[in-house]
C-alpha positions as CSV (number, residue, x, y, z in Angstrom):
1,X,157.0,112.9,124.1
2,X,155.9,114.8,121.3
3,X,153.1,113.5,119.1
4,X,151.9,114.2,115.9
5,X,148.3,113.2,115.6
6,X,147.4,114.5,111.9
7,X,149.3,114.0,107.8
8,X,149.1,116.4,105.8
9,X,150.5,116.5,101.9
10,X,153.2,119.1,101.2
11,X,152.5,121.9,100.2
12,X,149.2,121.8,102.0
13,X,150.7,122.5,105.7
14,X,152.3,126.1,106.9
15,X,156.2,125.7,105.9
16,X,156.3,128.3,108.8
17,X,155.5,126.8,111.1
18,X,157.8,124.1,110.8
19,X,158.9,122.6,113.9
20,X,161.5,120.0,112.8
21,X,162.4,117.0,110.1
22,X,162.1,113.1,110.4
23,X,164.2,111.0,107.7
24,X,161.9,107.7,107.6
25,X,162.5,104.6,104.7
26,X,159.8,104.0,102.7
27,X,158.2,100.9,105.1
28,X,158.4,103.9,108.1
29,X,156.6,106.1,105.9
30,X,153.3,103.5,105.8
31,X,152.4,103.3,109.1
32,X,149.5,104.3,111.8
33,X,151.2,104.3,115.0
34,X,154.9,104.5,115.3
35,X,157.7,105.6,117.9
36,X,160.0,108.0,115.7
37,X,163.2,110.2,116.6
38,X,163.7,113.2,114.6
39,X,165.9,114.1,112.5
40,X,166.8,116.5,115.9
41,X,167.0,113.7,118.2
42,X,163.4,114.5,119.8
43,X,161.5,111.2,120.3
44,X,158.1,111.4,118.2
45,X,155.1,109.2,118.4
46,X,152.8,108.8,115.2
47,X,149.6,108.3,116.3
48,X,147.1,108.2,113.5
49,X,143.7,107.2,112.8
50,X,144.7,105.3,110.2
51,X,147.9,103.7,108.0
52,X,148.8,106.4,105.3
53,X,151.8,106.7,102.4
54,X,153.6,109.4,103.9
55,X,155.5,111.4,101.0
56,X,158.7,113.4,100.8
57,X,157.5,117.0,102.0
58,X,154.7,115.9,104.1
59,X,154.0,117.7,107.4
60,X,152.6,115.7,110.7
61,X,150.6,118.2,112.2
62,X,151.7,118.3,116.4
63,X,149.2,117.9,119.5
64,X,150.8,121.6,120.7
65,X,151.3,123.3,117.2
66,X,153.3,123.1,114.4
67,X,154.8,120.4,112.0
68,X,157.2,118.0,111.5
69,X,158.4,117.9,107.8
70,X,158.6,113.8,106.2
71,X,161.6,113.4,104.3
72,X,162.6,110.0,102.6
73,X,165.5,108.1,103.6
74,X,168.0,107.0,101.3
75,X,167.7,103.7,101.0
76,X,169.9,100.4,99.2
77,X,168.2,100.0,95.9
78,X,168.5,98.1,92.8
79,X,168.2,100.1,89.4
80,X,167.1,98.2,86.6
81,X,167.5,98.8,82.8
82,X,166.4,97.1,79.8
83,X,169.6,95.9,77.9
84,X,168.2,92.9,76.0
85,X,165.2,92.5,78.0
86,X,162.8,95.8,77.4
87,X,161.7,97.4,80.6
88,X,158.0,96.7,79.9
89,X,158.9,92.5,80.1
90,X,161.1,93.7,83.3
91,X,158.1,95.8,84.8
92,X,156.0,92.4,84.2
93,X,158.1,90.1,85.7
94,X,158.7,92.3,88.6
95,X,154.8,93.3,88.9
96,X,153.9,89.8,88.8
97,X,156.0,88.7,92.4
98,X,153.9,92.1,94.0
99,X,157.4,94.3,94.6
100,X,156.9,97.4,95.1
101,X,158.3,99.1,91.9
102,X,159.4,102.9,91.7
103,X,159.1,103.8,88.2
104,X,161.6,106.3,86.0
105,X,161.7,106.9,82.7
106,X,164.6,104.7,81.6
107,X,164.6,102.7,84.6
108,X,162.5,100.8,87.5
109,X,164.1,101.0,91.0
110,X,163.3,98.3,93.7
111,X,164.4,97.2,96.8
112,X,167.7,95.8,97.1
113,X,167.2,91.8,96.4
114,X,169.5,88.9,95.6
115,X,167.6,86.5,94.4
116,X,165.3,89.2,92.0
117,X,168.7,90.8,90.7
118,X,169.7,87.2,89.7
119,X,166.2,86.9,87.9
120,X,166.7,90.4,86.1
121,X,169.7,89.3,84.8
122,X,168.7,86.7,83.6
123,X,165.9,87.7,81.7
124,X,168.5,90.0,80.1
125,X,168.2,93.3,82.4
126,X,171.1,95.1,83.9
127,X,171.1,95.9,87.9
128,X,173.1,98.4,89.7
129,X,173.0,98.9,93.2
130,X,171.9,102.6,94.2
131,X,171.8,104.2,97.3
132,X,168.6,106.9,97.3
133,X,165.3,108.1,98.7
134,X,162.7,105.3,97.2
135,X,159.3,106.2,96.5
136,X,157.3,103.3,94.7
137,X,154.2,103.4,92.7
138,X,151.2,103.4,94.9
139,X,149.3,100.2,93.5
140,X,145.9,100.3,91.7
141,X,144.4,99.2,94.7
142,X,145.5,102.4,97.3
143,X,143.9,105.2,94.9
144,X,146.1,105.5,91.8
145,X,149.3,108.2,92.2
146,X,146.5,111.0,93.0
147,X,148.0,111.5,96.6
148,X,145.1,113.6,97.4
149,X,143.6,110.2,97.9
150,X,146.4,109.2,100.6
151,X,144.9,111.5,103.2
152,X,141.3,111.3,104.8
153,X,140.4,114.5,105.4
154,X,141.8,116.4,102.8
């Protein structure tokens, strides 16, 4: 089994030397140690020395050479807009039950909940459901969105 010992943020790694994909979901892509297939169907162990936020574009660096490109998975999503509410209350609310929040300009994205949809709407947001690659804020406590901060040697 292949293993990939080493993160590195994209555009940081060789794109040449790219020796396959892996399409993980946004709890996959914080982990340490992890038994992965590829996107190829090659099993793949991540084996690092410690837990990092693996972003879309990343490369794990291989024992025998090369790198195996991160790409995030689509995943079942909740999109949430203002209508009465104004995002800001929403992002409050939200922020203060700790979910991880993805944050657009018009919009927050989380993971797909019943009971928090319910509480959305009822503070006067609207929810869709959305099916796409989720990629939350980091947290104030895991380095800010510098992702220079999300690898240790770099």
């Amino acid at each position: 089994m292949r293993r990939a010992h080493t993160a590195r943020k994209a555009g940081t790694w060789p794109a040449a030397r790219q020796a396959g994909t892996v399409t993980l979901s946004y709890l996959e892509r914080h982990r340490r140690r992890l038994r992965l297939v590829t996107d190829q169907g090659e099993p793949l162990l991540l084996d690092l020395a410690k837990a990092v936020l693996l972003g879309e574009g990343d490369g794990l660096e291989l024992d025998e050479g090369g790198f195996v490109e991160v790409r995030a998975a689509k995943e079942a999503l909740l999109e949430i807009r203002a209508g009465t509410a104004g995002l800001a209350r929403l992002a409050y609310h939200l922020g203060n039950r700790h979910l991880p929040i993805q944050l657009l300009p018009d919009a927050l994205l989380i993971r797909d909940d019943h009971v928090i949809a319910d509480m959305v709407r009822g503070l006067g947001g609207e929810v869709r459901a959305v099916t796409v690659p989720f990629t939350p804020e980091a947290g104030a406590y895991a380095g800010g969105h510098d992702h220079s901060s999300r690898f240790e040697d770099e």
